[in-house]
C-alpha positions in Angstrom: -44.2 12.7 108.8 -41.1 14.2 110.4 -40.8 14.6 114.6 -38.6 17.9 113.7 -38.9 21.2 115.7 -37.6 24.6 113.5 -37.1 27.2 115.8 -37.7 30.7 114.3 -35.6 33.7 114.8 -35.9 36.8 115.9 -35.2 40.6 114.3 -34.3 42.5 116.7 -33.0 46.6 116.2 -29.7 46.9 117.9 -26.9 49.2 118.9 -24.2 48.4 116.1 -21.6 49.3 118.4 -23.1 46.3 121.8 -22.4 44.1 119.1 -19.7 41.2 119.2 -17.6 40.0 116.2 -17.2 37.0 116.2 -13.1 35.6 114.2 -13.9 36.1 110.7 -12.8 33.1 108.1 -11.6 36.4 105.8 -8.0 37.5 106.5 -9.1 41.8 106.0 -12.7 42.7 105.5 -11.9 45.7 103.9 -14.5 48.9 104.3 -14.7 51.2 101.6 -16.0 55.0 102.1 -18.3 54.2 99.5 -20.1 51.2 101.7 -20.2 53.3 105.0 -22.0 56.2 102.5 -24.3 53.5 101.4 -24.8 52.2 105.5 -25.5 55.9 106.3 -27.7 57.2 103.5 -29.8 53.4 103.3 -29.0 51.9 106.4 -28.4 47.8 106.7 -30.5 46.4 103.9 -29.1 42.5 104.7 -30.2 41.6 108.0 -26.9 40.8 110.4 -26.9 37.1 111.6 -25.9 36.8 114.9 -26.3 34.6 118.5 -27.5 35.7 121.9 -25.4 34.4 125.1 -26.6 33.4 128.3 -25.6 36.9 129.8 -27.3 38.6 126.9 -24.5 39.2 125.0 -25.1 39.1 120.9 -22.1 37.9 119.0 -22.0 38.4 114.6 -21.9 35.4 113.4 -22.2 36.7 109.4 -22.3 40.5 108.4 -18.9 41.4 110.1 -18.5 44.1 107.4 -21.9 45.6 107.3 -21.9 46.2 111.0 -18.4 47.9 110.7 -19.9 50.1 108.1 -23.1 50.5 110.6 -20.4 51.8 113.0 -18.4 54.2 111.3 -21.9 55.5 109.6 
């Protein structure tokens, strides 16, 4: 039997636009009209990974692109 603890996220609904990038390992993440249309006419069907700071602050930590689309949708 294993002492381990798993911690389960959360989903939370947020403002695309409070969000924090975090650096990207990509050198361009590139957003093609045709993405944005899809953002805009399906919304964000991957969920965005991100952390919450101390002072409430939520940085991406994966799904840099999708939440650039979110924005421009």
């Amino acid at each position: 039997m294993s002492d381990t603890t798993t911690v389960a996220g959360t989903i939370e609904h947020l403002d695309p636009h409070a969000l924090i990038i975090e650096t990207n390992v990509r050198p361009s993440a590139p957003i093609t009209p045709a993405f944005v249309q899809s953002i805009r006419e399906n919304g964000v069907l991957t969920p965005v990974l991100g952390h919450r700071s101390d002072d409430g602050q939520v940085t991406v930590r994966a799904g840099q692109r999708r939440v650039f689309a979110a924005r421009e949708a």
